[in-house]
NUMIRO-172500 format. One record per residue (C-alpha): x, y, z; residue in one letter. Coordinates in steps of 0.02 Angstrom, whole numbers, padded with zeros to 5 digits, always signed. Layout:
<rs>
XYZA ...
</rs>
This chain:
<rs>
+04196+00048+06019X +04104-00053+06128X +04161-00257+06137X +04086-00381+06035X +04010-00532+06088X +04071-00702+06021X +03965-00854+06026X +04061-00998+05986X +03992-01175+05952X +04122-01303+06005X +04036-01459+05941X +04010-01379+05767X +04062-01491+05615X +04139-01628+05748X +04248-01491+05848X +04302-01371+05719X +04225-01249+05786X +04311-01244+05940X +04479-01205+05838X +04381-01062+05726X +04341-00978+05866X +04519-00971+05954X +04561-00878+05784X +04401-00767+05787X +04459-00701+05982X +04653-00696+05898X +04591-00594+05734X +04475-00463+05824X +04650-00438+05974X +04752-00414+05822X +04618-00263+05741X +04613-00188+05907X +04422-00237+05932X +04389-00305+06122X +04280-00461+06136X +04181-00529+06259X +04131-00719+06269X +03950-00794+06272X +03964-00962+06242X +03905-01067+06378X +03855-01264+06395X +03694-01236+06281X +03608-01128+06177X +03496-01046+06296X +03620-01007+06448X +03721-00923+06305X +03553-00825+06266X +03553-00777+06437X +03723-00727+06434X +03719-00626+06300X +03548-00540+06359X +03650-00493+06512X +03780-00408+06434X +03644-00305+06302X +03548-00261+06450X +03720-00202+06551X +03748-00120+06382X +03938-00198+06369X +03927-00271+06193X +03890-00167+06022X +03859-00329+05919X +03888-00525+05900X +03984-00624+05795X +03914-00806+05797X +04049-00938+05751X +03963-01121+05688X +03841-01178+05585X +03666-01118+05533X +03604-01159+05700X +03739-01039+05812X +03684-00916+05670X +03514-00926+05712X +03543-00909+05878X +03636-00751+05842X +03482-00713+05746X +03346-00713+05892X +03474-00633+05993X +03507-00486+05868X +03339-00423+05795X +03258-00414+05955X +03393-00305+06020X +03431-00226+05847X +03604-00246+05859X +03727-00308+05706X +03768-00489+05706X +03910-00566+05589X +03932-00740+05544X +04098-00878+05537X +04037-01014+05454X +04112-01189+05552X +03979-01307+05537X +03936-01424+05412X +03778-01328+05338X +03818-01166+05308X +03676-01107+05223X +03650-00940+05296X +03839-00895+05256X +03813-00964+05077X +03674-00837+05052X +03799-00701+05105X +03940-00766+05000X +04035-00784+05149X +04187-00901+05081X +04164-01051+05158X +04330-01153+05241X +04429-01001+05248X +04382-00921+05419X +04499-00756+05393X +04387-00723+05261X +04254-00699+05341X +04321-00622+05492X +04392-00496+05366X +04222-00478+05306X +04143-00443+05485X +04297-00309+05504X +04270-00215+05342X +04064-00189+05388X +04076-00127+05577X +04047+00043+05555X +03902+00021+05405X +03795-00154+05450X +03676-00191+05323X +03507-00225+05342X +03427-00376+05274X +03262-00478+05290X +03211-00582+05423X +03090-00709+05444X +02952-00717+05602X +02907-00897+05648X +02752-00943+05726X +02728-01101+05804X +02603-01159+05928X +02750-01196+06042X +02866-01031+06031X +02899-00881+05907X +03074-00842+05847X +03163-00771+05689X +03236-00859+05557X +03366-00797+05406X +03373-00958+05336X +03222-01082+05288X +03080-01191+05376X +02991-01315+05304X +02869-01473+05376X +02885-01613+05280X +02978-01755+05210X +03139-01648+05218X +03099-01636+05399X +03070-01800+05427X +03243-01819+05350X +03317-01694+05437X +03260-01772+05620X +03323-01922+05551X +03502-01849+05483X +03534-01778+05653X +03537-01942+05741X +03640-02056+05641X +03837-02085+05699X +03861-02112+05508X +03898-02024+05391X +03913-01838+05461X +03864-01671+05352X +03763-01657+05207X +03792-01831+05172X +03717-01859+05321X +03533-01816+05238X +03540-01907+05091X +03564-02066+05186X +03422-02003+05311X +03297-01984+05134X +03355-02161+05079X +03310-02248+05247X +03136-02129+05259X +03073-02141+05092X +03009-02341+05093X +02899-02298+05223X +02838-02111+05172X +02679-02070+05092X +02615-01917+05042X +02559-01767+05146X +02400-01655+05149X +02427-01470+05182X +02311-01317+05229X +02403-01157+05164X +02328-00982+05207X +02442-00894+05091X +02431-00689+05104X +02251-00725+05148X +02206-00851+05046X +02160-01028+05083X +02223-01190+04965X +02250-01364+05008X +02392-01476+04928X +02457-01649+04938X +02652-01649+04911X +02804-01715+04975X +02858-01573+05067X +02821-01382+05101X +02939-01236+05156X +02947-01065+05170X +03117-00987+05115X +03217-00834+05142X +03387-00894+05052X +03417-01018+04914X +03498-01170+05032X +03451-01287+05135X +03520-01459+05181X +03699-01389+05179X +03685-01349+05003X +03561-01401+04921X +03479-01235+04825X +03294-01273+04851X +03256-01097+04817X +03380-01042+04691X +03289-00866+04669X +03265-00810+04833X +03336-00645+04887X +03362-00594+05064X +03362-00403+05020X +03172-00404+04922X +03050-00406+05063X +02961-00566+05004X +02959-00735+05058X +02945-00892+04939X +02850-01033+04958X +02915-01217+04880X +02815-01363+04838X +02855-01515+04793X +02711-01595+04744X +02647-01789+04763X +02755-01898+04646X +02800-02095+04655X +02955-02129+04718X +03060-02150+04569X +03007-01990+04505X +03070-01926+04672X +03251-02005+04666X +03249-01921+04500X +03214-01765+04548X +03317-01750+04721X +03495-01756+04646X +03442-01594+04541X +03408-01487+04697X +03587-01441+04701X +03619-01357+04567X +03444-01270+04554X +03381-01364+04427X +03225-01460+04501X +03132-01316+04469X +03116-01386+04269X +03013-01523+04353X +02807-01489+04326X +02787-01567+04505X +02896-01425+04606X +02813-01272+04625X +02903-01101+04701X +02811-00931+04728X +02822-00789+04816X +02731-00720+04973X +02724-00587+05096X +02651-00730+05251X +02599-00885+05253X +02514-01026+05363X +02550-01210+05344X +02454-01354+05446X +02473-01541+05420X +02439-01687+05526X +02591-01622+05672X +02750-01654+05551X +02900-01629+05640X +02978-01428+05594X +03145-01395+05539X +03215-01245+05536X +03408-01179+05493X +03442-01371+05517X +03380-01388+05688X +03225-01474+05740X +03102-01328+05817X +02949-01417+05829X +02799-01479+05747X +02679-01391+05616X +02566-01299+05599X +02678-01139+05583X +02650-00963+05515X +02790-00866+05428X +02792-00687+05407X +02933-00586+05317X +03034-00431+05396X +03111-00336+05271X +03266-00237+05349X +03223-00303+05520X +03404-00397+05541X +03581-00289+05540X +03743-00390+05476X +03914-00350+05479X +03918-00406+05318X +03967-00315+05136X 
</rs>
């Protein structure tokens, strides 16, 4: 077979994945599979790299090694070229792996489960991202609110690193936050909403964890929508711890439903997608079923 290309984020989960990927190259020389290296010093002259090599037609697939943001980069490199892409989880996220039940902390694991789907990828769903920036695709989730806020906030504190990392971002945000007004065009249809925050979901984390969407399905060619609607602030602390296990959705205030596309505009919010900052709303969201091969069981 043709050589695989390896993307490998060094900086992921505070150099970790710099040692995950040394054991990546070692696994595939061990199964006989030849690799080929794109990494580069950022995320777009790997792009390019790895464009090169699909155009010279010297790579069959990628394997992205980091967190949900090296995965989405596999992502936009993948579905445009319709080529399989595999994941090693080595960030701190991990949300995209999660949705695959890709063990996380055990790289082997998922190497072995990479190995076991190269000759029969599977496809799944994909989201297409609009913004009035760029377009790209997304696996994971995007949303435009306080989360976001958060988000941009988590990713520029020294302390503390990972998920932690956001729920000290929400405690220094919330004093200061107040409630947002959206315009939704959902399948067609036009509704305005005042909430917390607003996000369009393809798998059941975000936040490294946290299951905002606990019944979203990346195989059922529909998007949902979450809500959290406007509540005080103690109502909100109450709420927040239950995201992880699901169970916010008992609350009257959070709202989930499904859709096919959807717009959102607010007042310029920042945009975060798969953990990474993207831009600022509005944004438009439609769904791809089968438009993404994984080497994935």
């Amino acid at each position: 077979m043709k050589p695989i290309g390896v993307l490998v984020n060094p900086a992921a989960n505070r150099g970790r994945g710099n040692l995950v990927g040394e054991q990546v190259f070692t696994a595939l020389a061990k199964a006989g599979i030849p690799a080929i290296n794109l990494s580069d010093e950022s995320a777009l002259a790997a792009s390019s790299k790895a464009q090169l090599a699909i155009s010279d037609q010297e790579i069959s697939g990628v394997i992205a090694v980091g967190g949900d943001g090296t995965a989405q980069l596999g992502v936009n490199i993948c579905v445009p070229n319709q080529i399989p892409l595999g994941l090693v989880p080595a960030g701190s996220g991990n949300d995209q792996a999660r949705q695959l039940k890709i063990e996380l902390g055990n790289p082997q694991a998922a190497i072995d489960n990479i190995l076991q789907a190269l000759d029969s990828p599977k496809r799944v769903d994909v989201m297409r991202v609009t913004t009035e920036q760029r377009e790209f695709w997304s696996f994971g989730s995007i949303s435009a609110g306080f989360d976001a806020i958060c988000a941009k906030r988590a990713n520029g504190l020294k302390w503390p690193k990972g998920p932690n990392s956001y729920v000290a971002a929400m405690l220094l945000e919330l004093p200061r936050f107040r409630p947002i007004e959206y315009h939704l065009t959902v399948d067609g249809e036009h509704r305005t909403v005042k909430a917390m925050l607003c996000g369009v979901a393809n798998v059941q984390n975000f936040g490294g964890g946290m299951r905002i969407s606990p019944e979203s399905d990346h195989l059922d060619g529909e998007l949902e929508v979450f809500i959290l609607h406007e509540v005080s602030r103690p109502r909100l602390l109450k709420i927040f711890p239950t995201v992880y296990q699901g169970q916010h959705v008992k609350f009257p205030e959070v709202e989930i439903f499904k859709a096919k596309s959807i717009r959102i505009e607010n007042a310029n919010y920042p945009l975060s997608c798969d953990g990474e900052i993207v831009g600022t709303a509005p944004f438009s969201v439609q769904i791809h079923p089968g438009a993404l091969q994984l080497f994935s069981r």
